[in-house]
Backbone as CSV, one residue per row, in Angstrom:
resi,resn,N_x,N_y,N_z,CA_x,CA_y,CA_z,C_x,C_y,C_z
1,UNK,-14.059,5.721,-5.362,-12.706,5.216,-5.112,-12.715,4.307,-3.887
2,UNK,-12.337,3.194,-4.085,-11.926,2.073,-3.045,-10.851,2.639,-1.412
3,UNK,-10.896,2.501,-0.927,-10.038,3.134,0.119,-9.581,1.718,0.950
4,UNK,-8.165,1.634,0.704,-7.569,0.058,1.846,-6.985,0.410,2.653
5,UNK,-7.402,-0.408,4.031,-6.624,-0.375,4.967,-5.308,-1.233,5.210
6,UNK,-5.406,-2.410,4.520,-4.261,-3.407,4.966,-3.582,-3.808,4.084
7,UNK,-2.678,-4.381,3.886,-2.302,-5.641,2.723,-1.363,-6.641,3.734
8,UNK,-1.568,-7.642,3.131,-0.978,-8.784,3.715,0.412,-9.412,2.814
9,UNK,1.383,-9.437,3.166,2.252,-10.044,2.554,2.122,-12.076,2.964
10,UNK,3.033,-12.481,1.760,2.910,-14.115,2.070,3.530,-14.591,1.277
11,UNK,4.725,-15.127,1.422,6.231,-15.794,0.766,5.794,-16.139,-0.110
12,UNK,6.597,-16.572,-1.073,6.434,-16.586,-2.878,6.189,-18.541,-2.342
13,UNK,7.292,-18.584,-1.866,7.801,-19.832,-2.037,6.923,-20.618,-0.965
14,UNK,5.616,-20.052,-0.356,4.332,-20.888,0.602,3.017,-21.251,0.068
15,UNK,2.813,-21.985,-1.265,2.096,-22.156,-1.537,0.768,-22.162,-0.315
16,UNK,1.243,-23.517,0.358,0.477,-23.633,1.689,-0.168,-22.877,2.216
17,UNK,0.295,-21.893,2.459,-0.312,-20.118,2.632,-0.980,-19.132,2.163
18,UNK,-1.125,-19.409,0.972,-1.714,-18.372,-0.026,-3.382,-18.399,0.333
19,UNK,-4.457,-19.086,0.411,-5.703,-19.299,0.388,-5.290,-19.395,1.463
20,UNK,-5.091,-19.132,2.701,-4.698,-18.612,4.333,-4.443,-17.174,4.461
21,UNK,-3.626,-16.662,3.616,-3.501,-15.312,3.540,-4.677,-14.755,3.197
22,UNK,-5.267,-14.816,1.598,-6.553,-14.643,1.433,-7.685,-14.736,2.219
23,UNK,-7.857,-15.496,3.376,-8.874,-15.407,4.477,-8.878,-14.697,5.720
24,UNK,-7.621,-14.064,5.630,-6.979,-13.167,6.820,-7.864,-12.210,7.492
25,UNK,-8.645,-11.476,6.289,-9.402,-10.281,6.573,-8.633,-9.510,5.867
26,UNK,-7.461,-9.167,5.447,-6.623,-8.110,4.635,-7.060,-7.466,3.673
27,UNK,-7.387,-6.196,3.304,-8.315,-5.440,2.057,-7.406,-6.051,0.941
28,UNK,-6.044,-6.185,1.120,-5.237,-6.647,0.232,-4.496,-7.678,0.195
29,UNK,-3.807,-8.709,-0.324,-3.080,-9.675,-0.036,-1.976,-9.801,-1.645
30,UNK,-0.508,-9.775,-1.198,0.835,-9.403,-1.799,1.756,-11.086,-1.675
31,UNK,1.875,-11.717,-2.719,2.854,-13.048,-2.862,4.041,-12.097,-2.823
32,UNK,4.723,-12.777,-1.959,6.217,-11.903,-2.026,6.974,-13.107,-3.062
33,UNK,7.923,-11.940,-3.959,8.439,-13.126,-4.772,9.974,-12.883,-4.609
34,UNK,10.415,-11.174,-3.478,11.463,-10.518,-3.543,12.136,-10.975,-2.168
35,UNK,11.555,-10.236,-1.015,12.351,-10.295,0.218,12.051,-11.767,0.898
36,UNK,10.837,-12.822,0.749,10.868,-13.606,1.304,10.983,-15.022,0.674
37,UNK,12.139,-14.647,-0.486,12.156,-15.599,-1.465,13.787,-15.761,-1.458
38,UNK,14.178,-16.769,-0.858,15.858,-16.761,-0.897,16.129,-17.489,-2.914
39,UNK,17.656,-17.055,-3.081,18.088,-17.149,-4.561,17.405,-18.639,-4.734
40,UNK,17.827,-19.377,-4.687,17.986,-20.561,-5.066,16.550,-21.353,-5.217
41,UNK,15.427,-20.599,-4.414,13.833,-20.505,-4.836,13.338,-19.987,-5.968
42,UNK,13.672,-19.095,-5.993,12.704,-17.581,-6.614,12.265,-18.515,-7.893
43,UNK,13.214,-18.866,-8.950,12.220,-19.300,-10.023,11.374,-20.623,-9.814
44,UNK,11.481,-21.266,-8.909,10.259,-22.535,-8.736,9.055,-21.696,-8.093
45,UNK,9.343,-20.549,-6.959,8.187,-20.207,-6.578,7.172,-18.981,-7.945
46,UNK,8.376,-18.388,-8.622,8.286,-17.866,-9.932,6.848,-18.351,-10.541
47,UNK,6.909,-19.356,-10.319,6.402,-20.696,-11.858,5.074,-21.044,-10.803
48,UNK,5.238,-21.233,-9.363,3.763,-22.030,-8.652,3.457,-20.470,-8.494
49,UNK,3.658,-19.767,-8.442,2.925,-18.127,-8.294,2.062,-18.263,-9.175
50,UNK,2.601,-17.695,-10.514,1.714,-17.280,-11.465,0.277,-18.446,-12.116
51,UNK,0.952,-19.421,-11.398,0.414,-20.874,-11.673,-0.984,-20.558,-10.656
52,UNK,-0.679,-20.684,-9.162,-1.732,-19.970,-8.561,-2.791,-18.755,-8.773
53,UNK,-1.955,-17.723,-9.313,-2.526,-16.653,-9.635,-3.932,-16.640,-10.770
54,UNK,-3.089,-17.844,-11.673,-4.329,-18.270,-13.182,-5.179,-18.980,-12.432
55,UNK,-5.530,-19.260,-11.063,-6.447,-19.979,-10.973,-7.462,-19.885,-9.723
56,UNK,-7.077,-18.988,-9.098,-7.772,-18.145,-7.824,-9.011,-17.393,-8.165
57,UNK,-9.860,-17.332,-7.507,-10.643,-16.244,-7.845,-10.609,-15.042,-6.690
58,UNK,-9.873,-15.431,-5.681,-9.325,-13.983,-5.134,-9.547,-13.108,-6.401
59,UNK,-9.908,-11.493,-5.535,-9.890,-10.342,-6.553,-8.998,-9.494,-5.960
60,UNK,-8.082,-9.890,-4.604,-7.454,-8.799,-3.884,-5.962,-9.118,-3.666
61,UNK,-5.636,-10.064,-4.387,-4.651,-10.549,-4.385,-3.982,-10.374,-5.271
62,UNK,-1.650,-9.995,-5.722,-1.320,-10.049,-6.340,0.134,-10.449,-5.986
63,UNK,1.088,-10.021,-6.553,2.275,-10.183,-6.327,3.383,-9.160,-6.300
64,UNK,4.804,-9.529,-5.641,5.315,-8.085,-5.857,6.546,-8.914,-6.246
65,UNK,7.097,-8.056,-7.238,7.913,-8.850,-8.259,9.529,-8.838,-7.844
66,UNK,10.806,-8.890,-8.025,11.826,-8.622,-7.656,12.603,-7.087,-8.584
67,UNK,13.714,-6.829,-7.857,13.817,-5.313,-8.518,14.279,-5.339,-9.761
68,UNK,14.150,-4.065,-9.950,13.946,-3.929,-11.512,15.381,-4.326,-12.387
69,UNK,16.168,-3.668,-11.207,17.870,-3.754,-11.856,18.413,-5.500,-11.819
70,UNK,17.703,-6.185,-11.225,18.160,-7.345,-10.960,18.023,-8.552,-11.934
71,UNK,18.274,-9.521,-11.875,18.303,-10.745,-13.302,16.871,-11.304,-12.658
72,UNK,16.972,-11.536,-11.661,15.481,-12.280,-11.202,14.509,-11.806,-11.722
73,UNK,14.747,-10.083,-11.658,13.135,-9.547,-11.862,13.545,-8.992,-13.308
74,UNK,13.879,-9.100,-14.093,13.894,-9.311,-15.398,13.301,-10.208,-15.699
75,UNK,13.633,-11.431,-15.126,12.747,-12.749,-15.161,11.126,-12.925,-14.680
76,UNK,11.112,-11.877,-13.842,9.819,-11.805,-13.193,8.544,-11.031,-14.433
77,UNK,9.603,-10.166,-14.820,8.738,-9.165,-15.689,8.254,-9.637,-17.391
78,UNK,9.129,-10.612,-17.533,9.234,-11.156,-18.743,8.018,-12.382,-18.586
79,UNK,8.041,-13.617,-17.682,7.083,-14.092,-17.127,5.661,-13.749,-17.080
80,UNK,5.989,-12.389,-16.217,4.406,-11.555,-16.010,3.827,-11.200,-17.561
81,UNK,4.747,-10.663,-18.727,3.803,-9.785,-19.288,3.657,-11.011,-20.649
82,UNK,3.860,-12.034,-20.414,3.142,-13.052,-20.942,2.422,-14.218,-20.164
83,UNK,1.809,-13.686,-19.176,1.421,-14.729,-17.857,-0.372,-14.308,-18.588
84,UNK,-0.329,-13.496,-19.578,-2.486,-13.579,-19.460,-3.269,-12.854,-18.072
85,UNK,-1.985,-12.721,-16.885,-3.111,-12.727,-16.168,-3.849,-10.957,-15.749
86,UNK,-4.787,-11.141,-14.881,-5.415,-9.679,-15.412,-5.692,-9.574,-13.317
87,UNK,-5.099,-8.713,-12.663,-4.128,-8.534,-11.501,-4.885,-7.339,-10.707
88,UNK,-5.216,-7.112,-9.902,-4.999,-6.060,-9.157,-4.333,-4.917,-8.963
89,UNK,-2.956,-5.656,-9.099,-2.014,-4.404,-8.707,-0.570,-5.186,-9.322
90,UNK,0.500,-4.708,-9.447,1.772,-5.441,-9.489,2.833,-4.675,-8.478
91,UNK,2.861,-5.325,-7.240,3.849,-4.368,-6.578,5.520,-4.796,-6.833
92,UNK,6.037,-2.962,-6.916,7.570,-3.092,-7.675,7.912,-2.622,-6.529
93,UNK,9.129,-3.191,-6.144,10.052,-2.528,-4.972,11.385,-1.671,-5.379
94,UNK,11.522,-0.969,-4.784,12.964,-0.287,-4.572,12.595,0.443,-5.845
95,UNK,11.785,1.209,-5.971,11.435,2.493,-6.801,12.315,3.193,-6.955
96,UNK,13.342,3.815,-7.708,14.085,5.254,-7.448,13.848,6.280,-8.443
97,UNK,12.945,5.857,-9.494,13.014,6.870,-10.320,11.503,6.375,-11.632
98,UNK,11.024,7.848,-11.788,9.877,7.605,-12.671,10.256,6.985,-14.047
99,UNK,11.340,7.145,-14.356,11.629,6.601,-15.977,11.915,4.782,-15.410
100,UNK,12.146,4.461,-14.007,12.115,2.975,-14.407,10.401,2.295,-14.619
101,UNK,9.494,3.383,-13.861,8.180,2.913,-14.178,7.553,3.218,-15.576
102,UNK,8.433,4.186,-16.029,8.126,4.683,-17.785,8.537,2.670,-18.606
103,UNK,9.595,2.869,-18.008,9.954,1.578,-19.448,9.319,0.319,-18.582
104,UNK,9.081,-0.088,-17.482,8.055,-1.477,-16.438,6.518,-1.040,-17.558
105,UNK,6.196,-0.049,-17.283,4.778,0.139,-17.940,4.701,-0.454,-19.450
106,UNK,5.944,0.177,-20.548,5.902,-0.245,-21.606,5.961,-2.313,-21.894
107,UNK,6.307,-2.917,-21.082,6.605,-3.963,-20.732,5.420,-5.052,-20.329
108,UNK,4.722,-4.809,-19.369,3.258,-5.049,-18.572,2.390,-4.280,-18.836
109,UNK,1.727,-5.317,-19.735,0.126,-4.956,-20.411,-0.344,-4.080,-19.262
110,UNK,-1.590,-3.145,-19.639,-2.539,-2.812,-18.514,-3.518,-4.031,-17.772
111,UNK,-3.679,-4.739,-18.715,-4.585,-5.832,-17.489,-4.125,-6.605,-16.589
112,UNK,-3.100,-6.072,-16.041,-1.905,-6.821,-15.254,-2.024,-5.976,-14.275
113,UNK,-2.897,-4.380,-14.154,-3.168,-3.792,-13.022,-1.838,-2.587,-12.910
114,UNK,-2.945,-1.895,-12.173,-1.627,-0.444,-11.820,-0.734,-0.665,-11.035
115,UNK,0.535,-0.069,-10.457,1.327,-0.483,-10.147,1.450,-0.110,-8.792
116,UNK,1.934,-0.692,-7.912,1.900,-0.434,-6.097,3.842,-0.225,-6.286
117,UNK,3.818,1.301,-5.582,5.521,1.345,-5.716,5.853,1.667,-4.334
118,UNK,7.017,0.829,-4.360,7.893,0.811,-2.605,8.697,2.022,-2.821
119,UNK,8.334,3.030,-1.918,10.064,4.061,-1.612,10.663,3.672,-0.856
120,UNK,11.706,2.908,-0.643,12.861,2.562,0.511,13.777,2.480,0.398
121,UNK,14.565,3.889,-0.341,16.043,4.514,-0.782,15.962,5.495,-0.655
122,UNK,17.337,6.126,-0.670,17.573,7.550,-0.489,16.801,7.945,-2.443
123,UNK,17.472,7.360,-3.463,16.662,8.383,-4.450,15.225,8.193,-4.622
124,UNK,14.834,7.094,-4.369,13.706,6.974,-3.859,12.444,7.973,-3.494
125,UNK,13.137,8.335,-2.402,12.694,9.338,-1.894,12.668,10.642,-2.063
126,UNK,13.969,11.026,-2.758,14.348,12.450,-3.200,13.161,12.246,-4.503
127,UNK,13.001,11.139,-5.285,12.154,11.414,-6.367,10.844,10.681,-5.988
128,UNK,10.156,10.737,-4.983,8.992,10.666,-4.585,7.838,11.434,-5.476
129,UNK,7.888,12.294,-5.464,7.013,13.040,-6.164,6.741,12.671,-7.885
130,UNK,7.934,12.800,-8.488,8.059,11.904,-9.888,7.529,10.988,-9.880
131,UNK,7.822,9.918,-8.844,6.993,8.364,-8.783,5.677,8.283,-8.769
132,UNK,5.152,8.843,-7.770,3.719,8.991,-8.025,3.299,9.746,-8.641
133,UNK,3.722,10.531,-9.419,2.895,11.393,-10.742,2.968,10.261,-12.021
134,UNK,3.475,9.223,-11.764,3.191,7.837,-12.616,1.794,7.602,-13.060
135,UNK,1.334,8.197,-14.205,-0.308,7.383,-14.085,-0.507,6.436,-14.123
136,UNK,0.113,5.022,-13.980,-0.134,3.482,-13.599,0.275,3.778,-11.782
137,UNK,0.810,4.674,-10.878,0.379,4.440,-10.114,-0.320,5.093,-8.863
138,UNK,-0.862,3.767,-8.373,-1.888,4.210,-7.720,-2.117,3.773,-5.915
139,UNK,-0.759,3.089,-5.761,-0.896,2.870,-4.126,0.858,2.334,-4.270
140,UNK,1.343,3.465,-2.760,2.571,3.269,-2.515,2.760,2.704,-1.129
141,UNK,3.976,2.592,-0.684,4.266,2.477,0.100,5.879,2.563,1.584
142,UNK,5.584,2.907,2.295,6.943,3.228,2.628,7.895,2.016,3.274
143,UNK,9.278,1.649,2.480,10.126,0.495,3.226,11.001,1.052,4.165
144,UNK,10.495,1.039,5.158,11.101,2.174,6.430,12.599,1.124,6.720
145,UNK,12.636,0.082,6.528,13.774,-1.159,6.650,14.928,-1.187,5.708
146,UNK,14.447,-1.226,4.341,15.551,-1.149,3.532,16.040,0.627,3.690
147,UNK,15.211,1.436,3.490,15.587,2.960,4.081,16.960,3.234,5.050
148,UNK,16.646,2.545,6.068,17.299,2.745,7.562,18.562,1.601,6.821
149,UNK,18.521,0.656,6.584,19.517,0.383,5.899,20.585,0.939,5.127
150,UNK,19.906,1.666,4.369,20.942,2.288,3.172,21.210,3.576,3.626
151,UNK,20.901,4.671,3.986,21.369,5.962,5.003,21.721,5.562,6.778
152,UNK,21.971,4.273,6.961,22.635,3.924,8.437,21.813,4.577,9.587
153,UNK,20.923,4.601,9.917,19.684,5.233,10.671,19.180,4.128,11.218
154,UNK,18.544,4.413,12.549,18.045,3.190,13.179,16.259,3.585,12.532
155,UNK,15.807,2.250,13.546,14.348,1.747,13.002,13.491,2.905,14.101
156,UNK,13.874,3.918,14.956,12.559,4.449,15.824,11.474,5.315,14.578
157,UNK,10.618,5.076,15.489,9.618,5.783,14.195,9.669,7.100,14.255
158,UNK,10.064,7.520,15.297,10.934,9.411,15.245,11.869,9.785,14.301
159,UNK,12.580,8.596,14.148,13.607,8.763,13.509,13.309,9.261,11.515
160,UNK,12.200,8.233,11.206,11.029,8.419,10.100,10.444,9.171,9.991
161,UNK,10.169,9.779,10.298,9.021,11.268,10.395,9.353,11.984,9.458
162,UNK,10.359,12.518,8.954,10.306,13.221,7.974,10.513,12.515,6.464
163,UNK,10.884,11.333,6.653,10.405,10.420,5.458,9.037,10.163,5.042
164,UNK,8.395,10.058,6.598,7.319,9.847,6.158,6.162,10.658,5.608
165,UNK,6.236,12.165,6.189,5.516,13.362,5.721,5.924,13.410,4.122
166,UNK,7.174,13.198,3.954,7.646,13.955,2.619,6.918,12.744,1.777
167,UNK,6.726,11.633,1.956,5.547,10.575,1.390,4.056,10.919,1.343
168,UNK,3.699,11.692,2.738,2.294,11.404,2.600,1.731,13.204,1.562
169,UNK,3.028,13.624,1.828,2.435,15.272,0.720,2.454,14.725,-0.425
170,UNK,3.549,13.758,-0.610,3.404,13.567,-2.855,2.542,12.837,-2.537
171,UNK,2.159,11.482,-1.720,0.680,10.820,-2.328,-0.371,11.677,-2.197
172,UNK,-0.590,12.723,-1.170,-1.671,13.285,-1.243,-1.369,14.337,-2.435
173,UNK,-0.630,14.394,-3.204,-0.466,15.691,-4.101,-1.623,14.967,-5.637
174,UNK,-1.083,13.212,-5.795,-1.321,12.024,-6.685,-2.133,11.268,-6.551
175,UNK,-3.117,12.183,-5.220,-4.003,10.879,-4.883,-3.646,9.347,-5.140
176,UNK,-2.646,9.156,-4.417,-1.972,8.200,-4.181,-2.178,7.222,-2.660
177,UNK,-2.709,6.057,-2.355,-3.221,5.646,-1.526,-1.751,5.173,-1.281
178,UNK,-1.418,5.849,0.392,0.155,5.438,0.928,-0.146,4.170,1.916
179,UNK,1.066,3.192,2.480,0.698,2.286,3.386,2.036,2.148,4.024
180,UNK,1.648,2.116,5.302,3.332,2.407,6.216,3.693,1.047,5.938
181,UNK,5.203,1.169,6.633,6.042,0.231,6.509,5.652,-1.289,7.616
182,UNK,5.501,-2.606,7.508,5.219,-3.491,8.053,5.818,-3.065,9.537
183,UNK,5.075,-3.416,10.627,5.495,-3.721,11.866,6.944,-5.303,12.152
184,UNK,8.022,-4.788,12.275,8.914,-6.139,11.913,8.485,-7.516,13.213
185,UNK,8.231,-6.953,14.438,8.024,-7.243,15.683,6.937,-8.046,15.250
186,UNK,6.163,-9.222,14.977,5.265,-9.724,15.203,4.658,-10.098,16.273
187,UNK,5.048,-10.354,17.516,4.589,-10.458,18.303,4.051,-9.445,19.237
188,UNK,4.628,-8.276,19.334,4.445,-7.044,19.851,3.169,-6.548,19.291
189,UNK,1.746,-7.021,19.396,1.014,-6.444,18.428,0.282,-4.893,19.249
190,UNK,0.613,-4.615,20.560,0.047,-2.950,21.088,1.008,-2.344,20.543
191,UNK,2.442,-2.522,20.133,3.189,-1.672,19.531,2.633,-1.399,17.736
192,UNK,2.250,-2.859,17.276,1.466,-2.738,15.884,0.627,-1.671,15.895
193,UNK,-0.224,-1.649,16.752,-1.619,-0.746,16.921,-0.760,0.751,17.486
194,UNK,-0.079,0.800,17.982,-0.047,2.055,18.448,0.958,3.130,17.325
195,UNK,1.860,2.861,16.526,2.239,2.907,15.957,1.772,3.230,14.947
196,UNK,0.421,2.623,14.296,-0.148,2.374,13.359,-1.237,3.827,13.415
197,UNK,-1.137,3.669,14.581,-2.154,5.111,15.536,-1.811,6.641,14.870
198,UNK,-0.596,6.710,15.428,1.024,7.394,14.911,1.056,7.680,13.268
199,UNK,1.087,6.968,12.594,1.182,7.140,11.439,-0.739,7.453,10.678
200,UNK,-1.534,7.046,11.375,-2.551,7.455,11.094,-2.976,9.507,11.152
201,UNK,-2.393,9.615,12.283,-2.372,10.686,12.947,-1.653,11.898,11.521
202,UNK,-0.787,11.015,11.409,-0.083,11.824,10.414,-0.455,12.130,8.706
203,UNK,-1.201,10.894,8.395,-2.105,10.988,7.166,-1.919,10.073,6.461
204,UNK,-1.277,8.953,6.784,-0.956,7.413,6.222,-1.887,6.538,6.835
205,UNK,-3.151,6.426,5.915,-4.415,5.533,6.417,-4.488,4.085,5.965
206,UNK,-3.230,3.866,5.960,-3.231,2.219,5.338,-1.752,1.473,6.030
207,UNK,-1.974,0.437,6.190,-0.706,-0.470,6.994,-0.317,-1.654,6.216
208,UNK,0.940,-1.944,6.001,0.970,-3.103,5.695,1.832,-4.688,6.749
209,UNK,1.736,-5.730,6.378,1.652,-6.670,8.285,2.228,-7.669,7.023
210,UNK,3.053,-8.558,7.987,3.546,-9.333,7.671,3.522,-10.728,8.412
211,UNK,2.254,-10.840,9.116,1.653,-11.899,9.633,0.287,-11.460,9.970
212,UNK,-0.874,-12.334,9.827,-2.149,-12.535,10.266,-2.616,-11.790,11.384
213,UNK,-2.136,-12.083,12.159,-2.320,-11.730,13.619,-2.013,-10.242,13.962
214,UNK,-1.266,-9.172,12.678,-1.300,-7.822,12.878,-2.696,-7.379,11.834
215,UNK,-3.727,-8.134,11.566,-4.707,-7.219,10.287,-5.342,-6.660,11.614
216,UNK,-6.244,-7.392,12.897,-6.902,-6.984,13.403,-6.374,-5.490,14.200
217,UNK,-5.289,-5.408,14.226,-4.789,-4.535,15.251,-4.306,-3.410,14.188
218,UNK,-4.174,-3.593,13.111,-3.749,-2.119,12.170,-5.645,-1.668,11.719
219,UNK,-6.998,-2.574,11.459,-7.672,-2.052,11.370,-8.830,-1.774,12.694
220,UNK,-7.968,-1.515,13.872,-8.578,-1.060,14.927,-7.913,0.150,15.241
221,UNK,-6.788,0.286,14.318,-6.229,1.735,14.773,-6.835,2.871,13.819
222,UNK,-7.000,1.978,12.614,-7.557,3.350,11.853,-9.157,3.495,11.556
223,UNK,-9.692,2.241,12.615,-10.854,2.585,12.720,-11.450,4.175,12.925
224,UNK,-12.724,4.590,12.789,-12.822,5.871,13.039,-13.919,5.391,14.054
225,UNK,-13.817,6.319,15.001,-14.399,6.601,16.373,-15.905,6.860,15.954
226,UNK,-16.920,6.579,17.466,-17.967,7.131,16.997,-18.285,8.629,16.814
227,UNK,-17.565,9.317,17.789,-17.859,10.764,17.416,-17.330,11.224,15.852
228,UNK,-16.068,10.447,15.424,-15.488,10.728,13.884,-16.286,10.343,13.196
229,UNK,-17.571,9.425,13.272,-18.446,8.833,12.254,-19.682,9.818,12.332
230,UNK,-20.005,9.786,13.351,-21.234,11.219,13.223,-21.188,12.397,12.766
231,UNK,-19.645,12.603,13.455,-19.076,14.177,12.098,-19.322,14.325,11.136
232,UNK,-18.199,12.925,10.580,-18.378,12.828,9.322,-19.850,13.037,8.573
233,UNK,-20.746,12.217,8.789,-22.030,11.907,8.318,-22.934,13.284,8.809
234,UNK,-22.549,14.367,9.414,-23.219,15.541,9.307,-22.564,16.372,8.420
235,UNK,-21.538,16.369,8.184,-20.271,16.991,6.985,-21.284,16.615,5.568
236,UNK,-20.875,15.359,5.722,-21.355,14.824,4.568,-23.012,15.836,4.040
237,UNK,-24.106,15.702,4.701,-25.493,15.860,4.862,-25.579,17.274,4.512
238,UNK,-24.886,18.088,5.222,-24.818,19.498,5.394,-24.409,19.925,3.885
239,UNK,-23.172,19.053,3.188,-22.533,19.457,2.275,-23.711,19.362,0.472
240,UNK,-24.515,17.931,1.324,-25.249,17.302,-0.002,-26.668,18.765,0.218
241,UNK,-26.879,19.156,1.073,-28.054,20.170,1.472,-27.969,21.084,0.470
242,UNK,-26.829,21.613,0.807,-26.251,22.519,0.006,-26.173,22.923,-1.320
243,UNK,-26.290,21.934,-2.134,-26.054,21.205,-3.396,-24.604,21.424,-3.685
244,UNK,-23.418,21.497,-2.872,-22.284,21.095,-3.087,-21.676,22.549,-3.174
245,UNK,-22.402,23.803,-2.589,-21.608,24.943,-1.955,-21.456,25.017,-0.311
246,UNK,-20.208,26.083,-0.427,-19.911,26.088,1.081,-21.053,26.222,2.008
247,UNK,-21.031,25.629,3.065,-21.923,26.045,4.210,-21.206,26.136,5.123
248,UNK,-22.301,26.351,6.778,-21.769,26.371,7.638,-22.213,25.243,8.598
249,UNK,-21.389,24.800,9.607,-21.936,23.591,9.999,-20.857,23.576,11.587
250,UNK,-21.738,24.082,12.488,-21.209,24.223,14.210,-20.234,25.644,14.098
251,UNK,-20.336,26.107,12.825,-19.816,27.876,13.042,-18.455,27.789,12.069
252,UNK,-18.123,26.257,11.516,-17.053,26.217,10.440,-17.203,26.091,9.179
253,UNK,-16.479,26.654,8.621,-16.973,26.567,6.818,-16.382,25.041,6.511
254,UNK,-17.429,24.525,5.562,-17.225,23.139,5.056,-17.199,23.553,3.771
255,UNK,-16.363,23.051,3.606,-15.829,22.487,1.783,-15.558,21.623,1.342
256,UNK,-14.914,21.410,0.114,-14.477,19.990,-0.425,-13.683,19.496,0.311
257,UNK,-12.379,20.261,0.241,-11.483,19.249,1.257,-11.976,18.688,3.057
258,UNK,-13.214,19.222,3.361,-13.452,18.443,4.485,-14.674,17.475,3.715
259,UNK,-14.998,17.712,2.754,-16.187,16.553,2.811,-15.109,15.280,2.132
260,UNK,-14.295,15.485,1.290,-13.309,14.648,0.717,-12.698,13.553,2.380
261,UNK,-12.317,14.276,3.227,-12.184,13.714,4.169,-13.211,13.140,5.200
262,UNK,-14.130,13.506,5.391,-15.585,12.894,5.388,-15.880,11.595,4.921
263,UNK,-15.771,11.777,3.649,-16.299,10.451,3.003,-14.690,9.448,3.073
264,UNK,-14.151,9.816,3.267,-12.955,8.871,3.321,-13.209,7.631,5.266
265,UNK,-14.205,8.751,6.213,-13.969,8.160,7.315,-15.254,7.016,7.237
266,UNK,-16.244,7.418,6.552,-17.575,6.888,6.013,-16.953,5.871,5.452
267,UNK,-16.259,5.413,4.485,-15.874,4.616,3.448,-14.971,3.295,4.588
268,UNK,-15.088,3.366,5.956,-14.642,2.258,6.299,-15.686,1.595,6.863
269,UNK,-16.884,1.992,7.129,-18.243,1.620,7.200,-18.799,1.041,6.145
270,UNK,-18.641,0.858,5.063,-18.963,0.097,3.773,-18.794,-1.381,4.034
């Protein structure tokens, strides 16, 4: 299993940008076609998207479409599942419920890629768990912005905490690869990193940035340390010794769930 640290967002409507985004360093890179696409764009950038998309050889790159309830992304979805193209991922925003990914799935072929779903609503969230028991998907993410929006809550990341746990138990329930909510502050990038620290701490090993200049600083936070890399890689050793029963290793029992986490800190060394 692939393990990402970043994704990069990059306006629908910036052509200019796209093969800029792609060189970022980002494990991932996301055409926004929703939040950074005002009305009166969306279908010209609609049309140079998918236009781009048929002709990239990026492999980490995709798009995230407009919501489901909306006329745009009706348009988006209708587009996509005769666009040919064969995708990464298709990220859907404003998730609230598994039956809208039941009838999106029936709609978008599989070679159009599994689906990346935003929670950033109250039902959203109450049906978190439903969402990612989706078998198309396979990497979420939290919209801590539209969230704080719609329940009137400010942006501190204290304030999130229990949004965000109640995210990282269903992805970890779905093996579901989670990715916090963009840093809005671009310029503030020790708040990017520290933050990013914060949510690492908590079990959300992936970030998503909404400019260039935050990839380096979200993958220095979830870098793993050298003492976390030697652990790991005696976890690991101890576990393969074994032939994959418990041992003991500095007086603690090792098992799956620590070698599972093991190889997850290994896997940014690749």
């Amino acid at each position: 299993m692939t393990f990402y640290r970043s994704q990069l967002f990059v306006p629908g409507n910036r052509e200019d940008r796209f093969e800029k985004a792609c060189q970022a360093g980002a494990d991932l890179v996301c055409i926004d076609l929703e939040d950074a696409v005002g009305p009166a764009e969306k279908d010209a950038a609609r049309e140079s998207v998918l236009e781009w998309l048929s002709k990239t050889t990026h492999e980490n790159v995709s798009l995230r479409i407009n919501g489901l309830n909306t006329e745009v992304g009706e348009k988006d979805i209708t587009a996509l599942s005769g666009s040919g193209l064969k995708l990464p991922f298709v990220m859907v925003p404003k998730v609230s419920s598994k039956e809208q990914l039941d009838s999106l799935s029936k709609r978008l072929p599989e070679s159009l890629g599994p689906f990346f779903a935003i929670i950033e609503s109250a039902a959203g969230l109450v049906n978190a768990e439903e969402i990612f028991s989706h078998p198309r998907v396979t990497l979420g993410m939290y919209g801590a912005i539209d969230y704080a929006g719609e329940v009137d809550c400010d942006l501190a990341w204290e304030t999130h905490l229990f949004a965000r746990s109640k995210l990282v138990a269903a992805a970890g329930a779905y093996n579901i690869q989670l990715f916090d909510t963009p840093h809005i502050h671009v310029r503030d990038l020790e708040d990017c990193e520290a933050t990013t620290l914060q949510a690492k701490a908590l079990g959300i090993q992936a970030r998503s940035a909404i400019h260039p200049a935050q990839i380096d600083r979200i993958h220095s936070a979830l870098m793993p340390t050298t003492d976390e890399i030697s652990h790991a890689q005696r976890v690991v050793a101890a576990y393969e010794e074994a032939n994959g029963n418990v041992v003991l290793l500095d007086g603690k029992f090792i098992e799956e769930p620590v070698v599972k986490r093991a190889r997850r800190v290994l896997s940014y060394m690749s």
